[in-house]
MMTF fields as JSON, N, C-alpha, C and O atoms, coordinates in Angstrom:
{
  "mmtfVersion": "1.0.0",
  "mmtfProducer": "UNKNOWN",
  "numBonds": 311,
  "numAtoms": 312,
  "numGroups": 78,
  "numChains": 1,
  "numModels": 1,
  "chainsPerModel": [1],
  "groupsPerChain": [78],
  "chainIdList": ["A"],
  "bondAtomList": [4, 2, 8, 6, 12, 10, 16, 14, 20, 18, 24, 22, 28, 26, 32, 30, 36, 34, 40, 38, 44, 42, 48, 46, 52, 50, 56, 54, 60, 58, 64, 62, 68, 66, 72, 70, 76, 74, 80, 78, 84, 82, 88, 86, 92, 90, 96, 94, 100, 98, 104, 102, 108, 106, 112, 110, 116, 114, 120, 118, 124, 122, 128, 126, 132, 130, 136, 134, 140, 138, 144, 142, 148, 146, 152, 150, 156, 154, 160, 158, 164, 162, 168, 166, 172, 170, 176, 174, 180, 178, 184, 182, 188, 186, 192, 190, 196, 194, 200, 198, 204, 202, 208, 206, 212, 210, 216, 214, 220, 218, 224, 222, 228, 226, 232, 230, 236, 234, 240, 238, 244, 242, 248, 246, 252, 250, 256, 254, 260, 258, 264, 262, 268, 266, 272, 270, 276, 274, 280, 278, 284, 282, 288, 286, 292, 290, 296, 294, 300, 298, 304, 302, 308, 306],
  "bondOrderList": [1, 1, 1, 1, 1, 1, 1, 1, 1, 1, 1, 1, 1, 1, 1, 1, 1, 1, 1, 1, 1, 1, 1, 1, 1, 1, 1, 1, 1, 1, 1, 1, 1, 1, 1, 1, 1, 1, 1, 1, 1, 1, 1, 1, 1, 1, 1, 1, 1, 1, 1, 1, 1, 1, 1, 1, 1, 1, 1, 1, 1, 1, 1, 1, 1, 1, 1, 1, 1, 1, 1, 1, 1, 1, 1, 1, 1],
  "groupList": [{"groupName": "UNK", "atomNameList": ["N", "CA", "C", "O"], "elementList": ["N", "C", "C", "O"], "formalChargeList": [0, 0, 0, 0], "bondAtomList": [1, 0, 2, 1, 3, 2], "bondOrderList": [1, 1, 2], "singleLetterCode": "X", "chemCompType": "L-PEPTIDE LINKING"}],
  "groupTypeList": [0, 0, 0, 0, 0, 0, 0, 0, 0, 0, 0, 0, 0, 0, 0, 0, 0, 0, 0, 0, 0, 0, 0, 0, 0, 0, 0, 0, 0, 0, 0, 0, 0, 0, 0, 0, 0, 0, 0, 0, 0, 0, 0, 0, 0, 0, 0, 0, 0, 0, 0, 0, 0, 0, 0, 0, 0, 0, 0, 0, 0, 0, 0, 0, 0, 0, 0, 0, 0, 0, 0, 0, 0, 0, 0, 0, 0, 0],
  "groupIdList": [1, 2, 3, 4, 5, 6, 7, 8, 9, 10, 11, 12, 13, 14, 15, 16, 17, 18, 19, 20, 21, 22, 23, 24, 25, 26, 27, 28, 29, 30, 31, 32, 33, 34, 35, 36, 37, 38, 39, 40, 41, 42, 43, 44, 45, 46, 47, 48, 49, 50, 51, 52, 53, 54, 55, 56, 57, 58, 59, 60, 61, 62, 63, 64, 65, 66, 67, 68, 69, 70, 71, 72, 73, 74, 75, 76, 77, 78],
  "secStructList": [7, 2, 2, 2, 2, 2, 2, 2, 2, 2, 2, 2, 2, 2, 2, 2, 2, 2, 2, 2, 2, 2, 2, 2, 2, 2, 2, 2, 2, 2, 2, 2, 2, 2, 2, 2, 6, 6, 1, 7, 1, 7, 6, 6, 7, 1, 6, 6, 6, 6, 6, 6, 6, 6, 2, 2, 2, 2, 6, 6, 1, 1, 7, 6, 6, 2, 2, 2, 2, 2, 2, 2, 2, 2, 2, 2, 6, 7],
  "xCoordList": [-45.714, -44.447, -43.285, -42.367, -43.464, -42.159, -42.171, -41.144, -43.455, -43.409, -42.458, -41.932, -42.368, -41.731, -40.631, -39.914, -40.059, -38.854, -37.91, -36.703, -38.837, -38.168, -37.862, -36.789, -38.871, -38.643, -37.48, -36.983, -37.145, -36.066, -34.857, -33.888, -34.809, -33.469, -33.438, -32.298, -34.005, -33.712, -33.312, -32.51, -33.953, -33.216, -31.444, -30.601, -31.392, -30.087, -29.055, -28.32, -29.323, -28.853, -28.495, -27.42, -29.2, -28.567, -28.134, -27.456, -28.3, -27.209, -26.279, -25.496, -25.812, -24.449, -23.853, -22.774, -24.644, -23.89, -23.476, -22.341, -24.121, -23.868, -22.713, -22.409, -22.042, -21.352, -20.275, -19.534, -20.107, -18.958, -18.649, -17.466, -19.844, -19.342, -18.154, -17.097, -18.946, -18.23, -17.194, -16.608, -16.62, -15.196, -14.368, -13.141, -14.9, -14.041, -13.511, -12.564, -14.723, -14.587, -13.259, -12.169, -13.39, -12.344, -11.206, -10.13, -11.243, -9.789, -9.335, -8.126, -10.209, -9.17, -8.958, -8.24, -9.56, -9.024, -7.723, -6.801, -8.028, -6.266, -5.194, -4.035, -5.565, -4.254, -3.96, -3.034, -4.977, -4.396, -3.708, -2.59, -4.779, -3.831, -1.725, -0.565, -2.452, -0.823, -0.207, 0.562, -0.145, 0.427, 0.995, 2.191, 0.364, 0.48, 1.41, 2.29, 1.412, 2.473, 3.291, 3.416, 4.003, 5.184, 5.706, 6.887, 5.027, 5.373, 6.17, 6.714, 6.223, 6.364, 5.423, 4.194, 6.1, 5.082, 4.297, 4.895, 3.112, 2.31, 2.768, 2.98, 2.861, 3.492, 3.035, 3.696, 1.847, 1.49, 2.235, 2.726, 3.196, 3.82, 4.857, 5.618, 4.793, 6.069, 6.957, 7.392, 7.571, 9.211, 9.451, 10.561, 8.318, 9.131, 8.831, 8.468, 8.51, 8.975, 9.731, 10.195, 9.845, 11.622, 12.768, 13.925, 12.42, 13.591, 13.815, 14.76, 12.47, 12.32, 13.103, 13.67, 12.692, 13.55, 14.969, 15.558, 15.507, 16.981, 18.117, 19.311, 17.185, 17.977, 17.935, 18.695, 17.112, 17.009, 17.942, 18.261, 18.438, 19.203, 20.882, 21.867, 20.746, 21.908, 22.508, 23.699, 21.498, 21.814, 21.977, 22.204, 21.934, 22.045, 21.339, 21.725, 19.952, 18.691, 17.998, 17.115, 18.153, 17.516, 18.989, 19.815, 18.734, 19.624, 19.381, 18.171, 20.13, 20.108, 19.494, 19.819, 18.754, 18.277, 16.514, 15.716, 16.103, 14.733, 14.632, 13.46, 15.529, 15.472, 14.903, 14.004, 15.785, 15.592, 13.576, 12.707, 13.552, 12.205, 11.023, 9.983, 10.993, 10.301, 10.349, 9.448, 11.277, 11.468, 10.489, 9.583, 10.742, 9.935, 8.555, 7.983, 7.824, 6.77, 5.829, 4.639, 7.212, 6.277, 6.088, 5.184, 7.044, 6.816, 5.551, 4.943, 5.206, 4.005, 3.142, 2.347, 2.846, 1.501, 1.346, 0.598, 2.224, 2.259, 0.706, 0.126],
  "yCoordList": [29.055, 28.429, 29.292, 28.869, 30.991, 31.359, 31.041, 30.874, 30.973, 30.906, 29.84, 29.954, 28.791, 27.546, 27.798, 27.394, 28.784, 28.704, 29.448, 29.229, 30.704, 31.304, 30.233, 29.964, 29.839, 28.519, 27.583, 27.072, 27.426, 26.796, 27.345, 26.65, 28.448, 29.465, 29.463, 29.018, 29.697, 29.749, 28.598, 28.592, 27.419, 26.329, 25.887, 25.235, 26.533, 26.438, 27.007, 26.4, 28.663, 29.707, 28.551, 27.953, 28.357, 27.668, 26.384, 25.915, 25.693, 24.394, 25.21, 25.235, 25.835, 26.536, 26.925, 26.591, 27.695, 28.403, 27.381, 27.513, 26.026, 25.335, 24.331, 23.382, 24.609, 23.838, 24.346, 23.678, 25.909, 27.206, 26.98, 26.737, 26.967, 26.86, 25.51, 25.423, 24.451, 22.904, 23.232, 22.18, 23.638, 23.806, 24.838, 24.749, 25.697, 26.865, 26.382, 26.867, 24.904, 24.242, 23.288, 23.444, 22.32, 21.703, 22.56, 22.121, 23.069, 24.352, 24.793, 25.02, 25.039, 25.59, 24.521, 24.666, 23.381, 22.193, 21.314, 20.758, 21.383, 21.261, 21.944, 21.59, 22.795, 24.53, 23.757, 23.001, 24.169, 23.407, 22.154, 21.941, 21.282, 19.518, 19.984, 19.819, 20.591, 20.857, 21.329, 20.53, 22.632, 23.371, 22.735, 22.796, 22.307, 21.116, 20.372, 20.323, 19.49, 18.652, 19.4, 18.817, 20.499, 21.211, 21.597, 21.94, 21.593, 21.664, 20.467, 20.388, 19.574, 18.047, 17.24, 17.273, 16.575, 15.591, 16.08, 17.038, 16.039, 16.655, 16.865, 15.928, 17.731, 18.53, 17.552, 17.267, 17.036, 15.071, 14.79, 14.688, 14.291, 13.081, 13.051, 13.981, 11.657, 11.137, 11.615, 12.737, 10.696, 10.988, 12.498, 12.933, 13.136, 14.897, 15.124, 16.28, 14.767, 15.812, 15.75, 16.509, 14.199, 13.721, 14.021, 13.687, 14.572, 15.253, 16.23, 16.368, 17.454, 18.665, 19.301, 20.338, 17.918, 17.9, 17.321, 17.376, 16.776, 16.202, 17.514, 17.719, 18.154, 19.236, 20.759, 21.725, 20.597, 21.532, 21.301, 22.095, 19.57, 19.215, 19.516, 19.714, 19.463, 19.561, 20.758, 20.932, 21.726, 23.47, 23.639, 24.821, 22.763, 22.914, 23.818, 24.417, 23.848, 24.424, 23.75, 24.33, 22.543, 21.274, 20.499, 20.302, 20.053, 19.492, 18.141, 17.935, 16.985, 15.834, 15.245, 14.072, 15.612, 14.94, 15.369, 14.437, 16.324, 17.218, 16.464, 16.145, 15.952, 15.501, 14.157, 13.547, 13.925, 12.279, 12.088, 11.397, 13.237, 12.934, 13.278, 12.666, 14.275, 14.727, 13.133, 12.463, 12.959, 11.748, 10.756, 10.389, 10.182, 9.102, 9.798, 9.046, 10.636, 11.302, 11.114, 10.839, 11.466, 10.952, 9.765, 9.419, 8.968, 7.608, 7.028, 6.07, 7.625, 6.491, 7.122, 6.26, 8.332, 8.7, 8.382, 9.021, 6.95, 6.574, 5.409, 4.706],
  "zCoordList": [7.374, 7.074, 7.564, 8.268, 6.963, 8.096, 9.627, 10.284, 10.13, 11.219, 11.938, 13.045, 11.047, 11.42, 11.463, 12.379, 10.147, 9.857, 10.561, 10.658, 11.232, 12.466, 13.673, 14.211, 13.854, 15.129, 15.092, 16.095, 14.06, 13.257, 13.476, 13.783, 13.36, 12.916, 14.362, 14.501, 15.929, 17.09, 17.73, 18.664, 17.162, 17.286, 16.806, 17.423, 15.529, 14.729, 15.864, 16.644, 15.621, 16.329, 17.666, 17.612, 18.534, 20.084, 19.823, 20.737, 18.908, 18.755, 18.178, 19.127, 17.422, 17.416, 18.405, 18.893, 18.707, 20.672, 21.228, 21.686, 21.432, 22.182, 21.757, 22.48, 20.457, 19.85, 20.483, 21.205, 20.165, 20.543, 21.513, 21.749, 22.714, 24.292, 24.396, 25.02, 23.394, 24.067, 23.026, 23.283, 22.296, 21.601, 22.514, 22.48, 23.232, 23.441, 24.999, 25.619, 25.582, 27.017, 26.429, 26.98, 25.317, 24.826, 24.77, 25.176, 24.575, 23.966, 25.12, 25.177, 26.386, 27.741, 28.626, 29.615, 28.342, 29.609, 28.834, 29.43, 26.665, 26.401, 26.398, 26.18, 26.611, 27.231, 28.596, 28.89, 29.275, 30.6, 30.922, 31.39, 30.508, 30.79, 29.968, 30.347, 28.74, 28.17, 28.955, 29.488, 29.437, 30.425, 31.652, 31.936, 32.152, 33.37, 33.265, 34.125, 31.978, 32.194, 31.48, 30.403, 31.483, 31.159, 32.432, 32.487, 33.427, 35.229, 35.637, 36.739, 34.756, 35.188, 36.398, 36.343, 37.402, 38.057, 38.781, 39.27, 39.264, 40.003, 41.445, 42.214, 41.659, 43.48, 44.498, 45.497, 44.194, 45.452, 45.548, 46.672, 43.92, 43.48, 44.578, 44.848, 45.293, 46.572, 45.843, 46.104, 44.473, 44.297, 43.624, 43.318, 43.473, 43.241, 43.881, 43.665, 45.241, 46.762, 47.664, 48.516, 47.223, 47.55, 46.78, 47.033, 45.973, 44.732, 45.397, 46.174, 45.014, 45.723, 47.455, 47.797, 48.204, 49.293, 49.43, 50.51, 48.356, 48.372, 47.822, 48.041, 47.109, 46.42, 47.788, 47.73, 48.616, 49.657, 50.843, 51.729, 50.589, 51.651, 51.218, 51.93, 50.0, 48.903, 49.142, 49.402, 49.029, 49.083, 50.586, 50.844, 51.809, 52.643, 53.446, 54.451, 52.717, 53.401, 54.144, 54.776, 54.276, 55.574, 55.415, 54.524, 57.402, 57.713, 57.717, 57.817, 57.641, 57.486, 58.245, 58.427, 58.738, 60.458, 59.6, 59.705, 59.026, 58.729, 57.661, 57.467, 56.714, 55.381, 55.429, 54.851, 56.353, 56.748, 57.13, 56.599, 58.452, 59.145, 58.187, 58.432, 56.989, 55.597, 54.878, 54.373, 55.002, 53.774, 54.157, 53.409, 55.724, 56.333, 56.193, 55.404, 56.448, 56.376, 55.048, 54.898, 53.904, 52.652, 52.243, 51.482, 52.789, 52.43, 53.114, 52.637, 54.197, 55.266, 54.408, 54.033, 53.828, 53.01, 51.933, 51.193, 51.404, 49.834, 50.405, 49.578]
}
């Protein structure tokens, strides 16, 4: 009968572990997803890279002619 009951306890023992792993996997992909969207829209996203590039044209770091040809660029890849 101990014998079982050891067999038992190694069974217990690794469904626990395996509980820990999948809570501690839950716990860093909701850090992340959270985190993420505190970045706001995803860096793909067409209209925040048309933001991103309106405010570069703004500061007069691209010229109206680059802004324009960026702009058409993201639009054909929607």
């Amino acid at each position: 009968m101990l014998g079982n009951l050891q067999g038992y306890h190694v069974l217990i023992l690794l469904a626990v572990v395996v509980v820990v792993i999948a809570i501690v996997i839950i716990v860093v992909l909701s850090v992340r997803r959270r985190s993420a969207g505190h970045r706001g829209a995803l860096p793909d996203d067409p209209a925040r890279r048309i933001e991103q590039l309106m405010r570069l044209r703004d500061q007069g770091l691209v010229s109206e002619e680059e802004f324009e040809a960026k702009r058409l660029e993201i639009l054909r890849q929607m």
